[in-house]
C-alpha positions as CSV (number, residue, x, y, z in Angstrom):
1,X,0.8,-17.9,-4.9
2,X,0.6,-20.8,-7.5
3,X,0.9,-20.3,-11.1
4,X,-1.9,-20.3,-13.1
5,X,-2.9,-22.6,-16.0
6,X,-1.1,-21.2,-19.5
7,X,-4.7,-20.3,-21.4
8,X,-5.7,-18.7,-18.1
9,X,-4.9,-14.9,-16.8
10,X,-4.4,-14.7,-13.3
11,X,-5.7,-11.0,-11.9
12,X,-2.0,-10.6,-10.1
13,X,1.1,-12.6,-10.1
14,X,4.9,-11.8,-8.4
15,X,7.4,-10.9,-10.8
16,X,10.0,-12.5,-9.2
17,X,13.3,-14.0,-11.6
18,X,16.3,-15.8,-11.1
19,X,18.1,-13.1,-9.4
20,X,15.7,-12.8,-6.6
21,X,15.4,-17.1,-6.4
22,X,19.6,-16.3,-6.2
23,X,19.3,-14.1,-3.6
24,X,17.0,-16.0,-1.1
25,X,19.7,-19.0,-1.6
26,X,22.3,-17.0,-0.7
27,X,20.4,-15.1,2.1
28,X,19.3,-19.0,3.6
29,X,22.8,-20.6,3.0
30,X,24.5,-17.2,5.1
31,X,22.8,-18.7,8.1
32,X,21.1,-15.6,8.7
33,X,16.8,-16.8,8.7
34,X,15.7,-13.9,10.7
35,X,16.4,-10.2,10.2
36,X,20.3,-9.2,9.4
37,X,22.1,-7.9,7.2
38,X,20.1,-8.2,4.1
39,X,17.8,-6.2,6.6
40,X,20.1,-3.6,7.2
41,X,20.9,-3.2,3.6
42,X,17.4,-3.4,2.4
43,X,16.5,-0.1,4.8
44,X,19.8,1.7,3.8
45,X,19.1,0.9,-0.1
46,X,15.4,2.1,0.1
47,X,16.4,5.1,1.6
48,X,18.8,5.8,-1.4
49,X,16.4,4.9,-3.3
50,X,13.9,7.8,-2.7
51,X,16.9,10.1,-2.2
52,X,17.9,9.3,-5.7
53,X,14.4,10.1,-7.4
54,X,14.3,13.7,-5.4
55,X,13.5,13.1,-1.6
56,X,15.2,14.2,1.8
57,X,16.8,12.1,4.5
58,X,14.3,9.3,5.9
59,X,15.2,6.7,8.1
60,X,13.6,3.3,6.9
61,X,12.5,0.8,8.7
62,X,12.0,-3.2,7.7
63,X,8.3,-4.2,9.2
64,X,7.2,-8.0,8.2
65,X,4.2,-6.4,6.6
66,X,2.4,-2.6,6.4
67,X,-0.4,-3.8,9.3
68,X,3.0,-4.3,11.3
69,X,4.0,-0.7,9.8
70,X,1.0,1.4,10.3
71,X,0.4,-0.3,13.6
72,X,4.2,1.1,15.0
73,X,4.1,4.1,13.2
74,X,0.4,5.1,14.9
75,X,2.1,3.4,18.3
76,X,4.8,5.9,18.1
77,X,2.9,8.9,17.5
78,X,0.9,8.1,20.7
79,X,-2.5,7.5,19.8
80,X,-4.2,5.5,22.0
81,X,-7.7,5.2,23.5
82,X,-10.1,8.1,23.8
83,X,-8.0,9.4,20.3
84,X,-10.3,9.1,16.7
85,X,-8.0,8.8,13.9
86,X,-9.3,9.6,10.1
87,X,-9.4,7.2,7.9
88,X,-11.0,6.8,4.3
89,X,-13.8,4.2,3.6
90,X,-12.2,3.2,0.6
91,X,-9.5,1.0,1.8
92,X,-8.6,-2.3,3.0
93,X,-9.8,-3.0,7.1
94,X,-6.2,-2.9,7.5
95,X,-5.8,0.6,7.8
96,X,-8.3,1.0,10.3
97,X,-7.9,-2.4,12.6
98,X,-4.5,-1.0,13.5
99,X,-5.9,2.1,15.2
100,X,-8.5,-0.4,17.3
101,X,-5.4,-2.2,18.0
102,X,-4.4,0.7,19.8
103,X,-7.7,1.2,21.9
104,X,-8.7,4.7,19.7
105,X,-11.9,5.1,17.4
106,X,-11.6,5.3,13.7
107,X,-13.7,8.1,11.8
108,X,-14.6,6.7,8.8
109,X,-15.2,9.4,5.4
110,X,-16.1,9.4,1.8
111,X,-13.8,9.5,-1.1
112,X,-13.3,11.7,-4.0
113,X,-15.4,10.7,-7.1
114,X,-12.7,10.9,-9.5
115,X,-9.7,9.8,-7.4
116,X,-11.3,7.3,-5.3
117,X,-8.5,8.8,-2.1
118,X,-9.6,10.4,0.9
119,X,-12.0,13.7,0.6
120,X,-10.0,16.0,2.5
121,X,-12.9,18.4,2.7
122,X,-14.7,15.8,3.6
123,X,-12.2,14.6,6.5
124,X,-11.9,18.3,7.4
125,X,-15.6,18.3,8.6
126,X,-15.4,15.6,10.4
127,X,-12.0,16.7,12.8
128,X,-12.9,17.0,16.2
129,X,-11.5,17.3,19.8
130,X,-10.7,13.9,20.0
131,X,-9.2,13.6,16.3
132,X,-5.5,13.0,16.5
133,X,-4.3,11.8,13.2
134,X,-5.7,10.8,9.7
135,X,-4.3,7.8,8.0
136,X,-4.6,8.8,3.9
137,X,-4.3,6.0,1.1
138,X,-2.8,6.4,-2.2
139,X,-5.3,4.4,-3.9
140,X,-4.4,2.0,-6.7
141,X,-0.9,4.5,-7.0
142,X,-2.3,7.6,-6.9
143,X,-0.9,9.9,-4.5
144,X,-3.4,12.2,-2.3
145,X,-3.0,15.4,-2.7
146,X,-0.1,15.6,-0.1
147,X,0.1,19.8,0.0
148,X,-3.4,20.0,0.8
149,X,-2.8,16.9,3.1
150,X,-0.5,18.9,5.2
151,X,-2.0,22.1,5.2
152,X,-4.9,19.9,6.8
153,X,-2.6,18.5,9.4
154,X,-1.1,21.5,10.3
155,X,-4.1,23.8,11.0
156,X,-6.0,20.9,12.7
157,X,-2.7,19.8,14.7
158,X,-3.0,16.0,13.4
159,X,-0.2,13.7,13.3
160,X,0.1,12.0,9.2
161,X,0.9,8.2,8.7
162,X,0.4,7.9,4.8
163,X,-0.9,4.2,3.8
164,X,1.6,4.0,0.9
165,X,0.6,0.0,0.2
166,X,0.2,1.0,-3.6
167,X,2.5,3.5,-4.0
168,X,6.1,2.7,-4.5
169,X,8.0,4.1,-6.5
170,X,5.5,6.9,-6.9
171,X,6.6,10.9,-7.4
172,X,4.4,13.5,-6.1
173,X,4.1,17.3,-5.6
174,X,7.9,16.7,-6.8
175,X,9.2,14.5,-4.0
176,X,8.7,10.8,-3.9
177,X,6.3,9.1,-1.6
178,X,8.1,8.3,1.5
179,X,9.4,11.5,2.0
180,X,7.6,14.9,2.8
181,X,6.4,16.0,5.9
182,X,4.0,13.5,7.1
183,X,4.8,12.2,10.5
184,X,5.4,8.3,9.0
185,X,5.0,6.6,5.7
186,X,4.1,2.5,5.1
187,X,4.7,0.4,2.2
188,X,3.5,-3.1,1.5
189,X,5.3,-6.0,0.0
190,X,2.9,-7.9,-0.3
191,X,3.2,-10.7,-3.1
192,X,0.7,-8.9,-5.1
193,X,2.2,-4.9,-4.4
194,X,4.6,-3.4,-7.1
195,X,7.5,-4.6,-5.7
196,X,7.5,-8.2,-3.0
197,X,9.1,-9.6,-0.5
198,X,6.3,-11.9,-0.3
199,X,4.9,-10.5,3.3
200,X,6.7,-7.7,4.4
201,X,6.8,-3.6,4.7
202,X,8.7,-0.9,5.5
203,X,8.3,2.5,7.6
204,X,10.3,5.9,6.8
205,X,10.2,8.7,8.9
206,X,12.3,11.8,8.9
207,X,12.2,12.4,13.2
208,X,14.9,9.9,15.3
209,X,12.9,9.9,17.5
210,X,10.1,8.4,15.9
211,X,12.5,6.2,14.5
212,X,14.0,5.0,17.7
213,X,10.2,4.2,18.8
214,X,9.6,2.3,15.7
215,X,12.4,0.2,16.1
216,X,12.3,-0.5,19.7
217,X,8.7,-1.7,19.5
218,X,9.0,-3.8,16.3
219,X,11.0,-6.6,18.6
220,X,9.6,-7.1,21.8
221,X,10.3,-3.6,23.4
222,X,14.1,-4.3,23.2
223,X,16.5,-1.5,23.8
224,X,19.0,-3.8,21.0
225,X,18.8,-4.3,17.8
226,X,19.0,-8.0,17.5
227,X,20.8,-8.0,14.6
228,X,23.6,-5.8,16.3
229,X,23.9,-8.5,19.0
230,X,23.9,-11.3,17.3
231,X,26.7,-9.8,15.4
232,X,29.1,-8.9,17.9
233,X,32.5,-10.6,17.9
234,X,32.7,-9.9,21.6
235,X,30.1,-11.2,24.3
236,X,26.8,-9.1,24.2
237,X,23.9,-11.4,25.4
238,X,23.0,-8.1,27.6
239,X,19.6,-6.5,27.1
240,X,17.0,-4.0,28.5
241,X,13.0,-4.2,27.4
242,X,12.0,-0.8,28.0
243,X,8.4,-1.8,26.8
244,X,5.7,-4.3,25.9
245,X,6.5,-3.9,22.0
246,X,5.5,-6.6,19.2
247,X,7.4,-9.3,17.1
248,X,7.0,-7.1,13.4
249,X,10.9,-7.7,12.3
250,X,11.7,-8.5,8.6
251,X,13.4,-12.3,8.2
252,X,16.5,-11.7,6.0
253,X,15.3,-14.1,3.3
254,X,12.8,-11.6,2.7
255,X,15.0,-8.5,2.5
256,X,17.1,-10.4,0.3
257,X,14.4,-10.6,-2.3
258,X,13.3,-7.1,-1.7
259,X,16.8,-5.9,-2.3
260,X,16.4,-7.0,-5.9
261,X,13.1,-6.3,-6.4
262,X,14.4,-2.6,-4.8
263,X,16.9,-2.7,-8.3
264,X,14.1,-3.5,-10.2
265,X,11.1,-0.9,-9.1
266,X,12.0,1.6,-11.9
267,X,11.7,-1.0,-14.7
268,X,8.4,-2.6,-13.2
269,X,6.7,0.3,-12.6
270,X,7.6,0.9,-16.7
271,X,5.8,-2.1,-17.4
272,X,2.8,-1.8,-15.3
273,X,2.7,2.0,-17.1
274,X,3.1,0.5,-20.3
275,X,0.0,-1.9,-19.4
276,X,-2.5,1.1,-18.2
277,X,-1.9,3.3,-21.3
278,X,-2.9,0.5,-23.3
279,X,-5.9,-0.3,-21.1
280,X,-7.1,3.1,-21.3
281,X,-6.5,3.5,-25.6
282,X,-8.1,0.5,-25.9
283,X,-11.6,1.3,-23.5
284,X,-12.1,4.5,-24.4
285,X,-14.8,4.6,-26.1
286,X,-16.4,2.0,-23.9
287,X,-19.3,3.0,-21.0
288,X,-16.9,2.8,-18.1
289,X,-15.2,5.3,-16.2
290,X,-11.5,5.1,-16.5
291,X,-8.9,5.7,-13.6
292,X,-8.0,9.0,-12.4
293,X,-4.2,9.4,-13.1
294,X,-3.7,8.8,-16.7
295,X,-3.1,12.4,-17.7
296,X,-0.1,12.0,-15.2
297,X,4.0,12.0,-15.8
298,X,5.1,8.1,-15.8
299,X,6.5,8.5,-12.4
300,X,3.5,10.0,-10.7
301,X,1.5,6.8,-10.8
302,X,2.6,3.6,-9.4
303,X,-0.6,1.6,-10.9
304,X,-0.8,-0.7,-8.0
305,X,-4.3,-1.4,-9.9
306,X,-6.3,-0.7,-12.7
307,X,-9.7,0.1,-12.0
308,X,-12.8,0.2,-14.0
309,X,-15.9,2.0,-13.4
310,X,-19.0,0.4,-15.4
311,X,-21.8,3.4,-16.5
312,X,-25.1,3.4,-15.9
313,X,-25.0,2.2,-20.0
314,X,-23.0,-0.4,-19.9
315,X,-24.6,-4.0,-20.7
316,X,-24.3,-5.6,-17.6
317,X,-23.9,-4.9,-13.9
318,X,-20.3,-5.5,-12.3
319,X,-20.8,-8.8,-10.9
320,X,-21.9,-10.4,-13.5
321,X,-18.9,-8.6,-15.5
322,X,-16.7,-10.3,-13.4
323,X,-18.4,-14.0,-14.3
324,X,-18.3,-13.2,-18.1
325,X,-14.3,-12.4,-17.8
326,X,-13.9,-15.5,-15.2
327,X,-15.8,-17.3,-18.4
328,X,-13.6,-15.8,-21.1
329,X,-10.0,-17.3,-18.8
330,X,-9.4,-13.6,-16.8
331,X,-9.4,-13.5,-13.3
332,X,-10.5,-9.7,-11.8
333,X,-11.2,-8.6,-8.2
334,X,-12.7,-5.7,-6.5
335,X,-10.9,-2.7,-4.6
336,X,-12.7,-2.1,-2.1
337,X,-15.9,-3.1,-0.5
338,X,-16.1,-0.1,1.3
339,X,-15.5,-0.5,5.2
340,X,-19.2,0.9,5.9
341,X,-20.3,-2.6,4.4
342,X,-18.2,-4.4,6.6
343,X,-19.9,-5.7,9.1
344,X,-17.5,-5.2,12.1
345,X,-17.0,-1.5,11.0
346,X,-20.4,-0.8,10.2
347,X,-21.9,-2.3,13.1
348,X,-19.2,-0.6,15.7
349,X,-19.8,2.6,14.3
350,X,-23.4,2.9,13.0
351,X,-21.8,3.4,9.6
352,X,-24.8,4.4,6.9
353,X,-24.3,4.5,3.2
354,X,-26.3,7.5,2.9
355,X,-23.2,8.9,4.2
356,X,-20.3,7.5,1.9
357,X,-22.5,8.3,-1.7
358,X,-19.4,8.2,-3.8
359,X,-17.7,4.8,-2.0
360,X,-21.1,3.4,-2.1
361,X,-22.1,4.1,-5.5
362,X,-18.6,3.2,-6.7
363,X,-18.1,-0.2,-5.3
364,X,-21.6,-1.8,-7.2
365,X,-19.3,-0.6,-10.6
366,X,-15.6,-1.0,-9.7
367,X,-13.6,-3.9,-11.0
368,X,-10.1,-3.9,-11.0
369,X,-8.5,-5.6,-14.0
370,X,-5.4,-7.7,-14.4
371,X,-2.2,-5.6,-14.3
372,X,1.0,-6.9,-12.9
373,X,4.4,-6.1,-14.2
374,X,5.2,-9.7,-15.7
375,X,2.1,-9.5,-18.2
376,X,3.1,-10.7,-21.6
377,X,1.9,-8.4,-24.7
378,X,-0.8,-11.1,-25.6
379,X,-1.7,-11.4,-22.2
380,X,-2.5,-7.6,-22.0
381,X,-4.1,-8.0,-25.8
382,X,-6.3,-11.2,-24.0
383,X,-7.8,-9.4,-21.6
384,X,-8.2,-6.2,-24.0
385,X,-10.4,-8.4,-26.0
386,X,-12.0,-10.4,-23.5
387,X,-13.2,-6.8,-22.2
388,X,-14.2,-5.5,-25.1
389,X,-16.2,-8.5,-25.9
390,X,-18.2,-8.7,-22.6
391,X,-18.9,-4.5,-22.7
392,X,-18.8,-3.6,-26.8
């Protein structure tokens, strides 16, 4: 992602420092370029991680991105063709390409008007025989409601993979996302997520066997962990493929950069707090709808994004928003255009906005604003005033 000009405000922007530039040195100059023991470390230090902020035991699992993740993690639960899986309409296509990846159908459902996250009662209607799994997303940071998410699951008999690509570190119900009951959960590094590797993800899950699935089918179907051959003082070129698995392994370059922005999750997720509390003092009293969360303890909100809803008062329509911040030298984007819009999913699945009222009314008002942890105080006051100007 290139820098942007000094008088202009990017929507997103890594915060990456010397120690992570350090860190991918070090990781290319060790002569390990694919995944190793930066790997290995980075899945041992994000499970400490989550144990340290109040979770269980997880096994995590380095993915080159959370496609990759939710693809293995759906793999290993054994959904396959004739299967539906649930997933929200608010999301990227992401979360449902990987269950067509798998040959099964994806049920599309509305969202919650205040959260924007999968309406459970809604998803709840929709369960039938086929329905083997629902894939919830913890839009912009904000955790679905995870006890209600598993007392779903567990009358209905559905297997859980939570799309956690906004949500790290993120507390809820008093355990940290990651952890929980939920069959699998996948996180994005993505170079505009709260914490990068540039591309890259990881899996946790609490079963070993699950685990062991995960693994084997993130390289090739190989019985081996690469890494542990590779390693080996002794001759070990041996291996077994024990099924037609898929090339989703973390390089070490990455992990080395996710190690330290691992060390460094507590402080940006302060900053990107900091960031939304001023947003929301300072558009109060404007005719938008602010984001659900804000009532929330610091740690209960990752604010992956912050998203504004223009009212049927405001001065303009969204787009045209947009164009008078793009004017005024601030970039902002729009999460989501629902999938019933999409073509591929609307057209596969007959999708009609008649049945998605709050996904469809939301997107022609949603605008997500510019809210990465590296914002400087007058980059924050910029846009507070460029917003201000456009809507007051």
């Amino acid at each position: 992602m290139a820098s942007p000009s000094p008088d202009h405000i990017p929507f997103a922007l890594p915060d990456i420092g010397e120690a992570e530039i350090e860190a991918v040195v070090s990781a290319l100059r060790s002569g390990w370029l694919t995944t190793g023991p930066n790997a290995a470390a980075f899945e041992s230090e994000f499970s400490a991680q989550l144990a340290s902020i109040g979770g269980g035991e997880v096994t995590s699992i380095a993915v080159n991105s959370a496609t990759a993740g939710l693809h293995l993690a759906l793999e290993a639960c054994g959904i396959g063709p004739g299967d539906e899986v649930i997933i929200p309409d608010w999301t990227f296509t992401a979360t449902g390409e990987v269950v067509r990846y798998l040959g099964a159908d994806v049920v599309v459902v509305d969202v919650d008007p205040k959260t924007l996250n999968v309406d459970l009662a809604v998803a709840e209607r929709a369960i039938t025989a086929r329905t083997k799994a629902i894939v919830p997303v913890h839009f912009a940071g904000l955790p679905v409601d995870r006890t209600a998410l598993a007392d779903l699951a567990s009358a209905h008999g559905l297997r859980v993979v939570e799309d956690a690509a906004h949500a790290h570190p993120v507390v809820s119900g008093g355990l940290p996302v990651g952890t929980g009951t939920s069959d699998a959960v996948v996180f994005s590094f993505y170079a505009t997520k709260t914490m990068t590797t540039g591309e890259g993800g990881m899996v946790t899950v609490h079963d070993p066997d699950l685990a062991r699935r995960i693994r084997t089918m993130r390289l090739h179907g190989i019985s081996r962990d690469v890494f542990d051959r590779y390693r080996s003082t002794v001759p070990s070129w041996h291996y077994e493929v024990v099924a037609p698995g898929f090339k989703y392994n973390l390089p070490d370059p990455a992990a080395a950069m996710g190690r330290v922005q691992l060390s460094r999750a507590a402080t940006m997720l302060s900053a990107r707090r900091s960031i939304a509390t001023r947003y929301a003092a300072a558009f109060a009293d404007l005719p938008v709808t602010l984001p659900a969360g804000l009532d929330l303890p610091d740690d209960q909100h990752a604010w992956h994004l912050f998203v504004l809803r223009l009212n049927d008062d405001a001065p303009l329509e969204r787009d045209a928003f947009i164009q008078r911040m793009a004017d005024l030298g601030v970039s902002c984007s729009v999460h989501f255009i629902p999938l019933h819009l999409q073509p591929y999913w609307r057209d596969t699945y007959r999708l009609d906005p008649a049945d998605f009222p709050v996904a469809h009314d939301s997107f022609a008002r949603a605008v997500s604003l510019p809210a990465f942890s590296s914002m400087t105080d007058e980059q924050v006051q910029r846009v507070i005033d460029a917003v201000r100007e456009v809507l007051g």
